[in-house]
N, C-alpha and C positions, 0 to 999 in steps of 0.2 A: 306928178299930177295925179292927184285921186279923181277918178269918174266910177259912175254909178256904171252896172253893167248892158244897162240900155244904153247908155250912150258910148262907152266903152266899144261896142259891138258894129258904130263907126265907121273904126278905124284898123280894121282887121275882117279879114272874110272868114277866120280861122275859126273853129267856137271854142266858146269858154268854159273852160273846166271847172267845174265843183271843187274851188280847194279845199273843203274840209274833207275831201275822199281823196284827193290827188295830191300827190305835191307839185309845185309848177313853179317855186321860185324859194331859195332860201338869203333870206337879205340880212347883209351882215353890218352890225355898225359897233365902231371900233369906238372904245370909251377909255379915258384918263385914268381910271383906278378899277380897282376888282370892288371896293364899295359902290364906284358907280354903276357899276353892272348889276349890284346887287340892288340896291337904290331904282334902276329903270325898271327891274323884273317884279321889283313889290310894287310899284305904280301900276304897272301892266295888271300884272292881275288884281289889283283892287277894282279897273277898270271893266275886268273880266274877261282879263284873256286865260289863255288856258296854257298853264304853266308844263307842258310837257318833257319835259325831260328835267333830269337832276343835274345842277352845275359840275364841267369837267374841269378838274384842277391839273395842269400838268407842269405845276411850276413855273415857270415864265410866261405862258399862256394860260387864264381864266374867263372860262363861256359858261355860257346862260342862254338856255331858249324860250320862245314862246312861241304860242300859235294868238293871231289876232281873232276878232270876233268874226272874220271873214274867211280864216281857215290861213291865211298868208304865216308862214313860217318865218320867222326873227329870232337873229342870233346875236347877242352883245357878248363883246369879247375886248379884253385888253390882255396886249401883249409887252412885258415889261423888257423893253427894248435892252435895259444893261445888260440883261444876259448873252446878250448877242455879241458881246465886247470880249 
C-alpha cells in the first residue's frame, strides 16, 4: 500500500525518516532475465529515478539499483537458478 506521509503517520507513533538522507528499507524484486533487469532500470530512470549504483555481475547472480523519487532504495536482481545444479 502506497500512502502519502500525512497519512502514513496514522499508523505509527514512530517518525518518519527522510529517506533521501537515510536509508530505512532496501526492496528487492526478483526478475526472469538480466535484460529484464536492465529493461526496469532504464524505465526507472526515464521516469526519474536516480540510478545509483553500477550493475553487479557475479555470474549467476545480476542486480541493479535504484533510488525512487522518494529516496526508497530498489534492487532488481535475477538469479540464474541452473547454476545451483
Amino acid at each position: 500500500m502506497l500512502l502519502s506521509e500525512g497519512h502514513f503517520k496514522n499508523f505509527t507513533d514512530k517518525s518518519i525518516c527522510d529517506s533521501k538522507v537515510s536509508a530505512e528499507s532496501l526492496l528487492c524484486i526478483s526478475c526472469e532475465s538480466r535484460d529484464e533487469v536492465d529493461e526496469l532500470i532504464s524505465k526507472a530512470k526515464s521516469l526519474g529515478a536516480n540510478v545509483s549504483r553500477d550493475p553487479q555481475d557475479h555470474g549467476f547472480m545480476y542486480s541493479h539499483n535504484f533510488d525512487d523519487l522518494d529516496g526508497h532504495s530498489w534492487e532488481l536482481m535475477f538469479m540464474d537458478q541452473s547454476a545451483n545444479k
